[in-house]
C-alpha positions as a printed NumPy array, in Angstrom:
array([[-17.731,  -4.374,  15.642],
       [-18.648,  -2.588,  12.702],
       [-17.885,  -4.61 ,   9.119],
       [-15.252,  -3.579,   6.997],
       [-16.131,  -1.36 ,   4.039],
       [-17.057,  -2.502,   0.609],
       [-16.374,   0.968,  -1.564],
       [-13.292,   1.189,  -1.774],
       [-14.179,   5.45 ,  -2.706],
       [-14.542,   4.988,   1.45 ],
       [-11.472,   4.303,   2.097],
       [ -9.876,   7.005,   0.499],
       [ -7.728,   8.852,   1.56 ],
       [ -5.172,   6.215,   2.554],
       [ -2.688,   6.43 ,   4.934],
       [  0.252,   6.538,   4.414],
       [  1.283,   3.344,   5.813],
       [ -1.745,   1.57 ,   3.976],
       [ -0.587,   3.39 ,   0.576],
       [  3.418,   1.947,   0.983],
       [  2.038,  -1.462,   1.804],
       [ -0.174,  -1.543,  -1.004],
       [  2.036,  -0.454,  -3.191],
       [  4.602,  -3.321,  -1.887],
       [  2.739,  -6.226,  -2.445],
       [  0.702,  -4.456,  -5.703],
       [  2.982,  -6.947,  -8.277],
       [  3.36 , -10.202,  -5.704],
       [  2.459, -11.581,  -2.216],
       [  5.459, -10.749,  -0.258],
       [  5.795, -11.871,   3.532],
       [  6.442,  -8.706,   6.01 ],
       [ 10.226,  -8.186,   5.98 ],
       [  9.776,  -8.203,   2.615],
       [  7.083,  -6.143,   2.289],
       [  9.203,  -3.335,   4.912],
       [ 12.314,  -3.929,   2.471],
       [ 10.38 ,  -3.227,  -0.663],
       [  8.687,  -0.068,   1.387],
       [ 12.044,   1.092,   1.538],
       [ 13.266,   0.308,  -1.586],
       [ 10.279,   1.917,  -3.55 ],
       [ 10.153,   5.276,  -1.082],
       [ 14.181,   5.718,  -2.173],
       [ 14.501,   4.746,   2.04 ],
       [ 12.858,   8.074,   2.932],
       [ 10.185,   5.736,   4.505],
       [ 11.159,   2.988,   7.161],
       [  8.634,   1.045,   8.796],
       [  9.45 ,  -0.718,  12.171],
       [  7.873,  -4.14 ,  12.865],
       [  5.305,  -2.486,  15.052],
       [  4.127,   0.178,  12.336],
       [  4.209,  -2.751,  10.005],
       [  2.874,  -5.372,  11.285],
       [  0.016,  -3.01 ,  13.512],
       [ -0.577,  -1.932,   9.825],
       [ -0.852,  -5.092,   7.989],
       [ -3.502,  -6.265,  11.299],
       [ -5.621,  -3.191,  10.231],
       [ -5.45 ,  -3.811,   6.651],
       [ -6.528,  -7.856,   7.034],
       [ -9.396,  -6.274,   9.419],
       [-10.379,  -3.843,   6.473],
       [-10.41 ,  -6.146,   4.   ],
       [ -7.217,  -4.691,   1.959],
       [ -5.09 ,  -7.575,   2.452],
       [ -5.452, -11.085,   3.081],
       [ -2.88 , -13.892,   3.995],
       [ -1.975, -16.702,   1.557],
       [ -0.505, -20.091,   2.095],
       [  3.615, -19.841,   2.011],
       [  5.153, -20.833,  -0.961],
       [  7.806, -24.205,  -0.197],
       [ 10.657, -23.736,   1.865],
       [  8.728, -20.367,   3.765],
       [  6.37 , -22.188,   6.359],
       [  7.485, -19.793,   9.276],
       [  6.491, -16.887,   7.786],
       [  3.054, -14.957,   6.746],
       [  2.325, -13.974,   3.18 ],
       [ -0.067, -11.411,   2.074],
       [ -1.823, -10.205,  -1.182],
       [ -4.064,  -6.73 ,  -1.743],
       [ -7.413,  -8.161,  -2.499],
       [ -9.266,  -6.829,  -4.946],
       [-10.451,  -3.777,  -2.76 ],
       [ -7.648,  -3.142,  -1.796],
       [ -5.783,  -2.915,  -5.809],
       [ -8.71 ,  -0.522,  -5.98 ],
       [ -8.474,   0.898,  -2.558],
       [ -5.116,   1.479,  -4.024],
       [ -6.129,   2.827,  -7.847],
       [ -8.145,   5.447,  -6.255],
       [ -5.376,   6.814,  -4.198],
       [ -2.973,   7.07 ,  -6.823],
       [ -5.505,   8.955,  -9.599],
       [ -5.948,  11.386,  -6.204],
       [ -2.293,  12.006,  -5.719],
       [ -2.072,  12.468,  -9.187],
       [ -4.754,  15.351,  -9.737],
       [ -2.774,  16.9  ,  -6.004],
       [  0.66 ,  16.352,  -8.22 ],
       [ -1.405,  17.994, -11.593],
       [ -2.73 ,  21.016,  -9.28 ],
       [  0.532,  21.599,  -7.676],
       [  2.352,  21.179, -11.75 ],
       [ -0.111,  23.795, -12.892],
       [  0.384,  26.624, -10.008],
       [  3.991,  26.219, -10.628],
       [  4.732,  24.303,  -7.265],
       [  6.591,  21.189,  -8.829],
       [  8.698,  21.36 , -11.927],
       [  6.761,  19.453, -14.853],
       [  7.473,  15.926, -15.55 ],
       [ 10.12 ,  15.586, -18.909],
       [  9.067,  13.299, -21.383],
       [ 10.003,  10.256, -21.711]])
């Protein structure tokens, strides 16, 4: 079996599984109902990811190197934490400054509406 990559410039473009998950436990571990609630929550539930998505997903990530489990906080024993490690927040940074030059592209040819000031 090959070894999982070290440049995180090679794992980009992520999925878009890999890119939701990220995103979900970017701020704090979060165990994987959490992780598919916060999915939800940060896609305004346009994205839903069944156990076998998610958890397939999360297996591919640990493999990868993206993600790795932690110890459960008190009171949480059953269930399995995870954390982006630090290829994966960069895995991660990567993806988002390419969406962002697709997003500045599409601004400038007039596909999306410009962003309003905040």
């Amino acid at each position: 079996m090959p070894s999982p990559p070290t440049d995180p410039a090679e794992l980009v473009p992520l999925t878009p599984a890999v890119l939701h998950v990220l995103l979900a436990v970017a701020d704090r571990e979060r165990h994987g109902y959490a992780i598919a609630q916060e999915v939800e929550a940060l896609s305004d539930r346009s994205v839903r990811m069944g156990p076998g998505t998610l958890y397939g997903t999360i297996q591919r990530m640990l493999a990868a190197g993206l993600l790795v489990e932690v110890p459960a906080a008190g009171g949480e024993g059953a269930r399995r934490f995870y954390r982006a490690t630090p290829l994966g927040r960069r895995a991660l940074a990567l993806e988002l400054e390419r969406l962002a030059r697709v997003v500045s592209h599409a601004r400038a040819r007039r596909l999306l509406p410009r962003a309003e000031a905040t």
